[in-house]
C-alpha positions as CSV (number, residue, x, y, z in Angstrom):
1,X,11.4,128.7,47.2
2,X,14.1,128.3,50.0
3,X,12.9,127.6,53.6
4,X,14.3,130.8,54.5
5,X,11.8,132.4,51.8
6,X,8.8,129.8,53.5
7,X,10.1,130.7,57.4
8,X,9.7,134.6,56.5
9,X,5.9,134.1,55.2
10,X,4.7,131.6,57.9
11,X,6.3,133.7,60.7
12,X,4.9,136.8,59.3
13,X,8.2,138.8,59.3
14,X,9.0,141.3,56.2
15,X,12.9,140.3,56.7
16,X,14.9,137.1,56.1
17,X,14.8,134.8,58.9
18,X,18.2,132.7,59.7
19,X,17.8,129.0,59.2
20,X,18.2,128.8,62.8
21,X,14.7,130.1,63.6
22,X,13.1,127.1,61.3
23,X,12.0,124.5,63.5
24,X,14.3,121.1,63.2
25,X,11.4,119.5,62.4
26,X,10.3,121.5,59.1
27,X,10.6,119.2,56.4
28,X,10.9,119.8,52.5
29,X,7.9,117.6,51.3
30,X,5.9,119.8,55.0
31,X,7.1,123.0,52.7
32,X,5.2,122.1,49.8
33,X,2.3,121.5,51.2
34,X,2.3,124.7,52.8
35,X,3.0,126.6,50.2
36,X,0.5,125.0,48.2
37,X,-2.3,125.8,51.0
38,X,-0.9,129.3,51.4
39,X,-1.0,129.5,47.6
40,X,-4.3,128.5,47.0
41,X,-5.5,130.9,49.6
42,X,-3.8,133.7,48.3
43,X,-5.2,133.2,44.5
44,X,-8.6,131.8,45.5
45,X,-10.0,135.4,44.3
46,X,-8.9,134.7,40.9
47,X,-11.0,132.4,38.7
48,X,-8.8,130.4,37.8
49,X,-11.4,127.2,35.0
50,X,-9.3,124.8,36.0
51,X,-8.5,122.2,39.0
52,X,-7.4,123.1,42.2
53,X,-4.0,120.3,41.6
54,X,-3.4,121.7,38.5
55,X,-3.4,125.0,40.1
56,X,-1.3,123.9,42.7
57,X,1.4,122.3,40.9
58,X,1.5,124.8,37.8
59,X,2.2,127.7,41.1
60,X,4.8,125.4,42.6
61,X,6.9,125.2,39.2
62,X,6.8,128.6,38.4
63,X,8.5,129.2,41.9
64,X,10.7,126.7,41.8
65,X,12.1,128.1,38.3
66,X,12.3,132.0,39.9
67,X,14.2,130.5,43.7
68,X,17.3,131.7,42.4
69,X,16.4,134.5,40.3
70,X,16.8,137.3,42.3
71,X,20.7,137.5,42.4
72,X,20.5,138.3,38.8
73,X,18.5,142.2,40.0
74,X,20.4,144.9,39.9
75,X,22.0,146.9,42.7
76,X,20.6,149.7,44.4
77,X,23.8,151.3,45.6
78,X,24.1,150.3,49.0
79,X,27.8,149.5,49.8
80,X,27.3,147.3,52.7
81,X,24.9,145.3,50.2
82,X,21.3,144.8,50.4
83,X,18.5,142.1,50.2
84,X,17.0,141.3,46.6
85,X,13.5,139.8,46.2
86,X,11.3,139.2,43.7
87,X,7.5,139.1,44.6
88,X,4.7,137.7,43.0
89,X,1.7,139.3,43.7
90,X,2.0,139.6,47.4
91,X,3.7,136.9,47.8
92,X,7.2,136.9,48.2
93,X,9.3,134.3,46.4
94,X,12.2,134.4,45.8
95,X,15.5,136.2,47.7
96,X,19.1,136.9,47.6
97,X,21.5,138.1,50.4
98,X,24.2,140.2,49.2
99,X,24.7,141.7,52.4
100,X,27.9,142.1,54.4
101,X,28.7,143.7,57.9
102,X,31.4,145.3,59.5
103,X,34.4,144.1,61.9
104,X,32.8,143.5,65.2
105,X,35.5,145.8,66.8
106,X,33.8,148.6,64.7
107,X,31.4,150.8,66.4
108,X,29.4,151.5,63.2
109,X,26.8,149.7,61.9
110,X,25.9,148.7,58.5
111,X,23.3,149.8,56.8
112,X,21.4,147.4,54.1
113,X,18.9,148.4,51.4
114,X,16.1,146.7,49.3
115,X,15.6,145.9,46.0
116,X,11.9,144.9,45.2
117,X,11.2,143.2,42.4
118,X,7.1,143.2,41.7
119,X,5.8,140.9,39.1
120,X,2.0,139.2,38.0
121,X,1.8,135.7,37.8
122,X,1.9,136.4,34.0
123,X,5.4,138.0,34.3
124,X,6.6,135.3,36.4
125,X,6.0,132.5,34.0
126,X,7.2,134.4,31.2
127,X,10.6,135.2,33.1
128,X,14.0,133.8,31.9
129,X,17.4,135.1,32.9
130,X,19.0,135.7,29.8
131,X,22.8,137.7,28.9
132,X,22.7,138.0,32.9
133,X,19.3,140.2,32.7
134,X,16.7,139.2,34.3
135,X,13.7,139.2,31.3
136,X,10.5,138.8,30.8
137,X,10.1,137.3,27.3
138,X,7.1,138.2,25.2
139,X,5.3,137.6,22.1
140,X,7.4,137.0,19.2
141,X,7.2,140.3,16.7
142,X,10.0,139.2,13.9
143,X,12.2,137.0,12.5
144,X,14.1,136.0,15.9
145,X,12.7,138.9,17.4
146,X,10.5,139.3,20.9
147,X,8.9,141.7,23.1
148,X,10.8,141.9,26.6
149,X,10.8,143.7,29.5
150,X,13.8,143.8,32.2
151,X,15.4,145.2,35.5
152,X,18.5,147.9,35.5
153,X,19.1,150.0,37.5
154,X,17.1,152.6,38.9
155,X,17.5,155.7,41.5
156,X,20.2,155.1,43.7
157,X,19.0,153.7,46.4
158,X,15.3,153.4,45.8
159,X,14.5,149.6,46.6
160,X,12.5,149.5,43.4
161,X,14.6,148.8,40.0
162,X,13.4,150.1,36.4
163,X,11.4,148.3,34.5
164,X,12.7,148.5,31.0
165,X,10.1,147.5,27.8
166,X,12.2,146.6,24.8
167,X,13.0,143.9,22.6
168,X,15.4,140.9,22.3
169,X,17.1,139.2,19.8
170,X,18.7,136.4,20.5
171,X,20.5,137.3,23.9
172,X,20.3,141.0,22.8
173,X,18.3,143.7,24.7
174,X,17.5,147.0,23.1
175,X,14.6,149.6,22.8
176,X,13.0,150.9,19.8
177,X,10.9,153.4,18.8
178,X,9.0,151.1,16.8
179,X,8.2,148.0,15.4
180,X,10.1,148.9,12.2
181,X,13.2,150.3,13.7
182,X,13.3,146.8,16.5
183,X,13.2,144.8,13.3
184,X,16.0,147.1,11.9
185,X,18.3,146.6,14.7
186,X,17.2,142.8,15.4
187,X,18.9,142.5,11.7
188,X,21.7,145.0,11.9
189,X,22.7,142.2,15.3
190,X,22.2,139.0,13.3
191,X,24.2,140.7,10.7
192,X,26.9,141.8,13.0
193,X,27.2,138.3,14.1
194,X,27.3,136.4,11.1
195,X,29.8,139.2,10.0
196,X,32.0,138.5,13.2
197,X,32.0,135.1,12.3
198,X,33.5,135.6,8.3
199,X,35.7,137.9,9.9
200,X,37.4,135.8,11.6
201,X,37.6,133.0,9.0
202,X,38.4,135.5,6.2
203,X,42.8,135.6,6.4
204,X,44.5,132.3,7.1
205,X,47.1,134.6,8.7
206,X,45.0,136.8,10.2
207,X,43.5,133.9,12.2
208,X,47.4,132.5,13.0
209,X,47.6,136.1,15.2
210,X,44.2,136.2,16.6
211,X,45.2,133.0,18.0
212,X,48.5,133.8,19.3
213,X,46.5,137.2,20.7
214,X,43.7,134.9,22.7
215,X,46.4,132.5,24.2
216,X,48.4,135.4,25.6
217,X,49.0,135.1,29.1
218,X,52.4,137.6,29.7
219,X,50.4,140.6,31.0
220,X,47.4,141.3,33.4
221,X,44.5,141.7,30.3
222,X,42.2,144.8,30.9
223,X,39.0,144.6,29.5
224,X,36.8,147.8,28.9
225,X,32.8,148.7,28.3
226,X,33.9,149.4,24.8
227,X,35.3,145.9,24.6
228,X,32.7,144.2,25.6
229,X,29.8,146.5,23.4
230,X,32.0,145.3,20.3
231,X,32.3,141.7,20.9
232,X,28.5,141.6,20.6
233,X,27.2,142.0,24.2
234,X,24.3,144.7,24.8
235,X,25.1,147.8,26.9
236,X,22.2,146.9,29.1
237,X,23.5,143.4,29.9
238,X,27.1,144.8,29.9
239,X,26.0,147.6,32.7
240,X,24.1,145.2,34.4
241,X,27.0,143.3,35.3
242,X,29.2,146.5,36.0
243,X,26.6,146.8,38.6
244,X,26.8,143.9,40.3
245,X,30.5,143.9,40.0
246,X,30.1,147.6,41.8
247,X,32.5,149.0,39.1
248,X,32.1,152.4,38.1
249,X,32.3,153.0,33.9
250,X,32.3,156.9,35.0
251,X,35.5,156.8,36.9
252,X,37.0,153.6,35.6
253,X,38.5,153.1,32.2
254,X,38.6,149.2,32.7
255,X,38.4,146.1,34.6
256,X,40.8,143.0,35.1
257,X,39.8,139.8,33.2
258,X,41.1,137.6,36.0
259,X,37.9,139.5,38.4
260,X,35.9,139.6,35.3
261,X,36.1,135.6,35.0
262,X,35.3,135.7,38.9
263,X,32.2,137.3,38.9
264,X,30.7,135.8,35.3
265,X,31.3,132.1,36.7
266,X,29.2,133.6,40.1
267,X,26.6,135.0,38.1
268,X,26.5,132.3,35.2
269,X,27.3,134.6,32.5
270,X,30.9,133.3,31.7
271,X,30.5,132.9,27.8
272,X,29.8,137.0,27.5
273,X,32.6,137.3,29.8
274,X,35.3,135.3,27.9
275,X,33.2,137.5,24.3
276,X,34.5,140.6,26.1
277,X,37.9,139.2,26.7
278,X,39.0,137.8,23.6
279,X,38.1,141.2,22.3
280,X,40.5,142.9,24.6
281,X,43.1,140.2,23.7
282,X,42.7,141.2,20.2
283,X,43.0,145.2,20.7
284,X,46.1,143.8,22.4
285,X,47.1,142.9,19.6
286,X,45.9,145.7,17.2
287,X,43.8,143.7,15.5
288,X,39.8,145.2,15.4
């Protein structure tokens, strides 16, 4: 949790308060402890069979691990960008500014939007960014296979994003029907994979070109949702990050690596980046 995130609470204000406002003499180790208090005050209607410090730290991990989660939630739409928190409970925990204003000269003003991320404490201990989603992992079901829930996008513009129940396996998300069918396409994945990986040690020549097609650097490399679908990343990760990136599959046929690269590095999801771009390099180079 940020002092920003702390500030908001203590002050009792709903919107982010500029470091500014935080009194000089508001240290880190003064933080904990109020969170802890404020904690402890907040849960005291739960019976929780265990002691209070144990409480108290166990809370305090689990916030630390979600501070910078909430840059990982979708967007709602906004153009002038929008706040993102995750709450826990009622307690709000973690936050992301996205937002951005116009020219001072301008006589309009921007307008911002929420997205509001609600979880139990349950959900936020269970909660693990993974392929870029934002995912709450869950009992394990299969051979490599879990329960999950996570965020896309929802109405345009509502400050509340869907909550999608799934599965995963390994860093792919996908819904099922069923238990049979998850465990159906949980294997059709992990055969995909191996499959990709025999592919490309099958031809000794074959490899000499794939190679020369991933080193080329003589034109701007477009990358498309097709792309990255067949290099192994799931369409909910993949529109996920279209989202973020504020790039429109509808309208556009495809994106610039170079921006691509940009944007993964920002968001920590660089090796599903560079999956979807070596896969572009190779349609380059008409090899599938």
């Amino acid at each position: 949790m940020t002092i920003n995130n702390v500030a908001g609470k203590l002050f009792g204000s709903n919107t982010p308060v500029n470091r500014q406002t935080v009194p000089l003499e508001f240290k880190v180790n003064d933080v904990k402890a109020i969170i802890r208090s404020m904690l402890i005050k907040r849960f005291n209607r739960i019976k929780f069979i265990e002691p209070a410090k144990s409480f108290n730290d166990r809370v305090c991990h689990v916030f630390r691990h979600l501070e910078d989660y909430a840059r990982h939630l979708p967007d709602s739409g906004y153009s002038m960008g929008e706040y993102k928190r995750i709450i826990v409970g009622k307690t709000f925990v973690s936050y992301y500014n996205n937002t951005s204003e116009y020219a001072k000269s301008s006589k309009y003003k921007a307008k911002h939007g929420y997205t509001n991320a609600h979880l139990t404490f349950k959900d936020a201990r269970q909660l693990q960014i993974i392929g870029g989603l934002i995912t709450i992992v869950g009992e394990l079901v299969g051979n490599g296979l879990r329960k999950a829930e996570w965020f896309e996008k929802g109405v345009k513009y509502s400050e509340t994003p869907s909550r999608i129940t799934g599965y995963i396996a390994g860093d792919y998300h996908f819904t099922a029907p069923n238990i049979k069918a998850a465990k159906q396409k949980a294997k059709e994945y992990y055969d995909n994979k191996r499959q990709q990986v025999l592919k490309l040690k099958a031809d000794e020549k074959k490899k000499k070109l794939i190679a020369a097609a991933l080193q080329r650097k003589d034109k701007v490399t477009w990358v498309s949702l097709e792309d990255s679908i067949k290099a192994g990343n799931c369409m909910a990760g993949t529109k996920n990050f279209c989202n973020i990136a504020r790039f429109d599959t509808e309208t556009y046929g495809a994106m610039r690596a170079d921006a691509i690269l940009k944007l993964a590095e920002k968001n920590n999801v660089i090796p599903f980046a560079n999956k979807a771009i070596n896969q572009a390099k190779l349609r380059y180079a008409g090899i599938n």
